[in-house]
N, C-alpha and C positions, 0 to 999 in steps of 0.2 A: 432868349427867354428861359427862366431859372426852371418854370413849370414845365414837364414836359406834355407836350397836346398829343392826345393818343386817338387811336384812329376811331375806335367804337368800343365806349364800356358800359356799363350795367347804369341806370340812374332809377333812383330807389325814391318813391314819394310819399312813403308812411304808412298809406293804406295796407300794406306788405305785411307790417310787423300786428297789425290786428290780428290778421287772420293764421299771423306766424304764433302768438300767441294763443290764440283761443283754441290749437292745436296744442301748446302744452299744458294751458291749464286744464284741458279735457285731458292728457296723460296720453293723446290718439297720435303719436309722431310715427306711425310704422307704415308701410302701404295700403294703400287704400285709404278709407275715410270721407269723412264731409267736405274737406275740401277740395279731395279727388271729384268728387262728384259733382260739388257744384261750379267747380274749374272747367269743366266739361258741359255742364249744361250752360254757363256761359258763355263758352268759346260756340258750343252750337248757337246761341243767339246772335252769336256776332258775327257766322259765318254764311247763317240763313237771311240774314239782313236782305230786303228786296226781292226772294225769292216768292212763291206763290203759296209754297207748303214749307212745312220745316222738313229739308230734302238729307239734310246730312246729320252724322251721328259721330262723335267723337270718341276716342278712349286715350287718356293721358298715361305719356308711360314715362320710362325712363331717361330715353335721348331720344335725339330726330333720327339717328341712327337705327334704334330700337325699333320704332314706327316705320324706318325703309325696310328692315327685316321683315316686320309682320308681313306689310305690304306685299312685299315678296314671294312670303310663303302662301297668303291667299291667291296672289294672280297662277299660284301651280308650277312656276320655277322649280325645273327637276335640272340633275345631271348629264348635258351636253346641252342642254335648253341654249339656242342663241336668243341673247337680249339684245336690241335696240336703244343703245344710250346716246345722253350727252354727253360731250368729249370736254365741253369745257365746264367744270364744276369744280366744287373738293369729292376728292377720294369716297368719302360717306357713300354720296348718291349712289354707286356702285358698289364698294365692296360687297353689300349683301347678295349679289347677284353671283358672287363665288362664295359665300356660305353655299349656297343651297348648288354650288353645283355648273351652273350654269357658266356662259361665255359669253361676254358683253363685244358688242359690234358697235366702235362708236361712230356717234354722227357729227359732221362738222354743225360750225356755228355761222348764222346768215350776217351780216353788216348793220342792219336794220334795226335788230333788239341784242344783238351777240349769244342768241339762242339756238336754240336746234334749228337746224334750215331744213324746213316740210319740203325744199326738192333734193336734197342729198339721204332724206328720211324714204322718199318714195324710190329712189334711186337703192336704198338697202335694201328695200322690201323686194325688188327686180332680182337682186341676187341672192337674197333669202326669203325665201316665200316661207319656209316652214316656220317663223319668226311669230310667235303670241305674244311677247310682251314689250313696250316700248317706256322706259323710265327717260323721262321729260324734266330740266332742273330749270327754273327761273333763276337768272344769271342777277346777283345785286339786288333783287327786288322788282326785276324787270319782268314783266309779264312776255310771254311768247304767243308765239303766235297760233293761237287756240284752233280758231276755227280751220283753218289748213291742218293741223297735226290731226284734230280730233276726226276729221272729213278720212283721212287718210292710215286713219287705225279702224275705222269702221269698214273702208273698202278689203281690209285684209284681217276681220276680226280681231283684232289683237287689243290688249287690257293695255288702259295707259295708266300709268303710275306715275304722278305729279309728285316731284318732290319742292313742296313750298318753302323747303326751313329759311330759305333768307327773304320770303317775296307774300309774307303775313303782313294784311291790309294791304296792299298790292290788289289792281283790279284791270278785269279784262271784259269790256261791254261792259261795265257795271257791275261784274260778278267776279265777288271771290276768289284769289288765287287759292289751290289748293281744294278747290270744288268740282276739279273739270274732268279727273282721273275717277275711277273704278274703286282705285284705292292711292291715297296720298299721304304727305307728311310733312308735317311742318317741326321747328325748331324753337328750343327756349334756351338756346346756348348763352354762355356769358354775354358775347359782343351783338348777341341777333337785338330788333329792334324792342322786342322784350323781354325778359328773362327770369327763367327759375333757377336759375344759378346751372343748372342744366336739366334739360327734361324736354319733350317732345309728344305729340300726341299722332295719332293714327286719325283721317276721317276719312268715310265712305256712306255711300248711304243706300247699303246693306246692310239688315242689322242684325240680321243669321250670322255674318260675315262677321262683324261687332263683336259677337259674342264667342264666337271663335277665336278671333285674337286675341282676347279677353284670358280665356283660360288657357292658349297659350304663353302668356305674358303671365300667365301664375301658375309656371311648371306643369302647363297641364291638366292641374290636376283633376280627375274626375270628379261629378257627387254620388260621392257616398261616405257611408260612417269611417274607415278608412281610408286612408292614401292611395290610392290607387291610379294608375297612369299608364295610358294605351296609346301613346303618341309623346315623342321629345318634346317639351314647355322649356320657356324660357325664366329669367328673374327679370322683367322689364317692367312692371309698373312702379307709377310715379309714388315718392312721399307724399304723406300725406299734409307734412310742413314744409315741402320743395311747392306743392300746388298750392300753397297758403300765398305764398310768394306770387306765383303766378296768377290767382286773381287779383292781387291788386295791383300787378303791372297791367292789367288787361285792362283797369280801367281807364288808364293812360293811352291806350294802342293808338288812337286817332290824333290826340296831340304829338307822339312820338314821331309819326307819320308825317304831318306839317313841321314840325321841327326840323327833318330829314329834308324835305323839299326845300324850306328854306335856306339851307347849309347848300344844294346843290344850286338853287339861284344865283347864291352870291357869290359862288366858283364860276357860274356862268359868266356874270355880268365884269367881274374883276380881272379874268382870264382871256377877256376880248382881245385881240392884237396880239396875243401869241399863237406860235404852230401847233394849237393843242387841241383835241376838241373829247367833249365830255361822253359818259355814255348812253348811248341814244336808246329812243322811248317810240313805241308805236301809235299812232293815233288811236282814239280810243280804248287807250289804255290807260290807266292812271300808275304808276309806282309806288313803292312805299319807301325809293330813294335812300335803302338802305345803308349804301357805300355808293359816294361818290368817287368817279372813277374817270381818267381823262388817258387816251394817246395822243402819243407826241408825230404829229402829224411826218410822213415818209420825206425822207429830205431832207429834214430839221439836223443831221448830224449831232444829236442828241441822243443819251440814255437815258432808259428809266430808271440802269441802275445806278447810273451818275447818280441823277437825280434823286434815287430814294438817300443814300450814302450823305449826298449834300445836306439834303433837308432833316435827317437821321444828325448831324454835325450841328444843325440846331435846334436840336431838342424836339424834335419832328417825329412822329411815330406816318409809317408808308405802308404800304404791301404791294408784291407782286401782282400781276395779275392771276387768277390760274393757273396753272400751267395744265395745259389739257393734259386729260387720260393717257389718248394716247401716245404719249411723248414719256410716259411714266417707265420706267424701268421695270415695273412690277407688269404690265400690261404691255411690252412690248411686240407680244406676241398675238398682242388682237386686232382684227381689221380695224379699218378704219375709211370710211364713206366722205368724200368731196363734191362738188358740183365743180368749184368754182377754178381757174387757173391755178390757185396754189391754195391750200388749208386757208381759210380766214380765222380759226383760231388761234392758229397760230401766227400770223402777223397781227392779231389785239395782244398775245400775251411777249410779244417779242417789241411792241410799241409801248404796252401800258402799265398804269400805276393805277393802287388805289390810293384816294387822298383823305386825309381825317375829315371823319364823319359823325362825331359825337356830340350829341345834342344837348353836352354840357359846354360844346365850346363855345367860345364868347365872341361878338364880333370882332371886339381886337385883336383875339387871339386867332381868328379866321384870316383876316388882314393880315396878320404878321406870317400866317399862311403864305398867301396869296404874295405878299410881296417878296417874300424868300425864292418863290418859281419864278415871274417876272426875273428877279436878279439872276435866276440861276442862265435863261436864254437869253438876259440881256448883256 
């Protein structure tokens, strides 16, 4: 195939450039702005959907990044602070836990959702009791396992910090990824399921808390008729023609969502009879099937880097899977918490692939997928 099928890019539907305009014809392109603001009161609408009260509160800034930092610095991450991570994520989720200082302990990943496992999480807390904060990443879009993690940060008071950037529309009981933490963050990276070309927002529903981050994320700075500034501020809010962007991909989120699912069906249903199996989802949980994502079952005498290489030969866009934290050269030096006979994240990222997930691709070009793997085990 002359095209090449890429694994997840940006898909753009007009409504974008209204609101990308109406930002320069008002001259308002700097941060802040009306689009900041109502990019924010929508994504609050969208994330209080089903709740009882409007519980959460948003602030748009400049990357998912940006918004795990704030996070961070509200939950009170000081210097030798031991944090509580997931071991399998991208680098984001964690870095900001050495900005401020602190030492990340990570935690393995359970079989079931390939998230944190709430018995290697309670198994840390045994050996670090003095532990207040627990950063939680939805793997793919995959919701974790809420009510264990959340039972078992209340037995040891400890703030949980959800990091949502890939698991926006993603749902757990009905409710909202990215609503279940103290303080969370989601992502509008190029390839996540919607995008401001990059930016990210902070929600919690504190709104002392809110506004704290708030003027952190704008250097700081005090009111008054001068500059004045009694605490480090960061540069981290959104444009205000970056969030023009992002409410009109939001109008989209729930079709982008079904789009996603569908892409992972027909991986399912076309991949039957090979040693592969996809990645797996909790009951009562819903996904937003972000990146479809398959291991090549123990046995199989098969790579994934074979495989990515092969399918890369035709015109195939793959990924690794994670490669956990702790395996990272940078982080070698930090524990690292198991339950099980051997790491389970690291035999998903020592088995698995991610497969293209873009929901511009086309069934044939799905197909022409799906039959490249076939050929590659048969």
């Amino acid at each position: 195939m002359k095209k090449r099928i890429g694994l997840s890019t940006p898909t753009m539907h007009g409504e974008e450039m209204k609101f990308v305009q109406e930002a320069f014809d008002k001259n308002w392109i700097a941060p802040l702005g009306f689009n900041c603001d109502n990019f924010e009161i929508e994504m609050n609408e969208y994330l209080n959907r089903g709740l009882p009260k409007d519980c959460f509160k948003t602030l748009a800034l400049s990357s998912g990044t940006a918004s795990l930092h704030l996070a961070m610095k509200l939950a009170g991450i000081k210097r030798g602070d031991v944090v509580l991570c997931s071991d399998m994520t991208f680098a984001a989720t964690v870095n900001p836990v050495t900005y401020e200082g602190g030492k990340q302990v990570y935690i393995d990943s359970e079989k079931d959702s390939w998230n944190m496992d709430p018995r290697a999480l309670r198994k840390a807390f045994e050996k670090y009791p003095e532990a207040k904060v627990v950063v939680l990443a939805h793997l793919y879009g995959t919701p974790s396992k809420m009510d264990e993690i959340l039972e078992i940060c209340r037995e040891h008071n400890a703030i949980l910090i959800e990091d949502a950037a890939e698991a926006l529309g993603a749902k757990y009981k009905g409710r909202e990824c990215g609503t279940f933490g103290k303080y969370n963050a989601i992502s509008f990276n190029g390839n996540k399921i919607i995008t401001t070309s990059g930016g990210g927002m902070l929600i919690t529903d504190d709104e002392d808390a809110r506004l704290h981050a708030f003027k952190l994320a704008t250097q700081a700075r005090e009111k008054a008729p001068w500059y004045q500034h009694e605490e480090i501020g960061y540069n981290y809010r959104m444009s205000n023609v970056v969030a023009g962007i992002g409410r009109g991909q939001l109008l989209h989120l729930d079709e982008h969502r079904d789009l996603k699912e569908k892409i992972y069906r027909r991986y399912e249903e076309g991949l039957k009879g090979l040693p592969v199996k996809l990645n797996p989802y909790l009951e009562n949980t819903v996904p937003n099937f972000w990146l479809t994502c398959m291991t090549i079952d123990e046995g199989a005498d098969k790579s994934p880097i074979d495989l990515l290489n092969a399918l890369n030969e035709l015109n195939i866009e793959t990924r690794p899977i994670w490669k956990p934290m702790h395996m990272q050269p940078v982080f070698s030096d930090c524990d690292f918490i198991y339950v099980e006979d051997k790491p389970v994240d690291e035999d998903i990222f020592a088995r698995g692939l991610c497969l293209p997930s873009d929901i511009k691709m086309t069934d044939e070009e799905q197909d022409y997928v799906i039959e490249a793997i076939r050929k590659f085990f048969n």
